[in-house]
KESEFI-135883 format. One record per residue (C-alpha): residue in three letters; x, y, z. Coordinates in steps of 0.25 Angstrom, whole numbers, padded with zeros to 4 digits, always signed. Example, Ala and Ser with C-alpha at 12.3 -4.5 7.8 and 13.67 -1.06 7.14 Angstrom:
ala+0049-0018+0031;ser+0055-0004+0029;
END
This chain:
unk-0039-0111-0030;unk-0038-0096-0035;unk-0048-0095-0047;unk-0044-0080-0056;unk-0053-0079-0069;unk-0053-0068-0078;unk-0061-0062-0086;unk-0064-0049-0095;unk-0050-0051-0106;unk-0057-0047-0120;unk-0051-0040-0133;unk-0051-0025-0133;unk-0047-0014-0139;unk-0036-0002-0134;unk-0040+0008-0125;unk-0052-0002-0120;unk-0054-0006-0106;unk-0056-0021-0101;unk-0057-0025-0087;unk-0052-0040-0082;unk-0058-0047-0070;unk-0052-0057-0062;unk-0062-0066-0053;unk-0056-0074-0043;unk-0059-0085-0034;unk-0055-0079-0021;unk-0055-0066-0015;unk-0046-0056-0020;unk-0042-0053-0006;unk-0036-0067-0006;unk-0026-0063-0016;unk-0013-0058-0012;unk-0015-0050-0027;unk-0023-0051-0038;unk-0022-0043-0052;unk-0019-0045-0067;unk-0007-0048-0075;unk-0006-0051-0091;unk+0001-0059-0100;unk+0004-0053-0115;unk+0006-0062-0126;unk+0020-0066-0125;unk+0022-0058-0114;unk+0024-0062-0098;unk+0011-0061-0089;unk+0012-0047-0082;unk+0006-0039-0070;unk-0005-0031-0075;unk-0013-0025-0061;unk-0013-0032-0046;unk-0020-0029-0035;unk-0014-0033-0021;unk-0023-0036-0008;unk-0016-0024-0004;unk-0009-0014-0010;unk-0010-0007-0023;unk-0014-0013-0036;unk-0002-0015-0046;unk-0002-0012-0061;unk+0008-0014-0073;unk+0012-0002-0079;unk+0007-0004-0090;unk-0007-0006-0085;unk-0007+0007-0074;unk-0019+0017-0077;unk-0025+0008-0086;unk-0028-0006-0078;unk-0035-0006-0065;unk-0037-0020-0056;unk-0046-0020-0048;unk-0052-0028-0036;unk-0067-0032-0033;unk-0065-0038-0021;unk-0079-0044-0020;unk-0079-0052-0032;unk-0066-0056-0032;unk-0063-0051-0045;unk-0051-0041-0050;unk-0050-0033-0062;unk-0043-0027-0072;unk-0048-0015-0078;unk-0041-0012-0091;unk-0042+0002-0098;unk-0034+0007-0108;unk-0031-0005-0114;unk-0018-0007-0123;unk-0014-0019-0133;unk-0002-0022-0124;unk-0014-0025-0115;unk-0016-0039-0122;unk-0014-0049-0113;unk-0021-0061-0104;unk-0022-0055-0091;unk-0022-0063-0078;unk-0028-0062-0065;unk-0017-0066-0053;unk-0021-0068-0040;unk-0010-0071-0029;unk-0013-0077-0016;unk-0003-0082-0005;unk-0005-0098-0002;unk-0005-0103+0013;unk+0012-0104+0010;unk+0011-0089+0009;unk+0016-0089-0007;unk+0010-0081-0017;unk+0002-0088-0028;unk-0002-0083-0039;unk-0016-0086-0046;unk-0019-0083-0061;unk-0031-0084-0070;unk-0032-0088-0084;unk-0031-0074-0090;unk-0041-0066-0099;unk-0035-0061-0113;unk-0034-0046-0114;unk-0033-0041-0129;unk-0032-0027-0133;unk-0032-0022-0147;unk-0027-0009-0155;
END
């Protein structure tokens, strides 16, 4: 059972920084991808920044420049450094995890989400 915990959602103001951790139960290296999506009040859960076992790291444009995942390896943690943030930033944010099963399919893991707020 794939375990993914947050931590390091708080209230800040714009133009601060925040950084997001996501531990997990396995190594990173089993994952297929792991990164960070959001979901906005009201709004649909969307990509924020992924990191593929290989390949290069993926961001929403909204993010680009200002979010930066990355990957410790050794402690099976992920991050999401946030600079620069805005008040359209406010959101839960997820860690996802994808692994292929012994059938081959994708599946997706999630956490429970850290709360995100930014304030003008």
């Amino acid at each position: 059972q794939v375990q993914l915990v947050e931590s390091g959602g708080g209230l800040v103001q714009a133009g601060e920084s925040l950084t997001l951790s996501c531990s997990t139960s396995g190594s990173i290296f089993s994952f297929n991808r792991i990164g960070w999506y959001r979901q906005a009040p009201g709004k649909e859960r969307e990509l924020v920044a992924v990191s593929p076992r290989t390949g290069s790291r993926i961001y929403a444009d909204s993010v680009k420049g200002r979010f930066t995942i990355i990957r410790d390896n050794a402690k099976n943690t992920i991050y999401l450094q946030m600079n620069t943030l805005k008040p359209e930033d406010t959101a839960v944010y997820y860690c996802n995890a994808v692994r292929q099963d012994v059938s081959g399919r994708l599946i997706d893991h999630w956490g429970k989400g850290t709360l995100v707020t930014v304030s003008s």
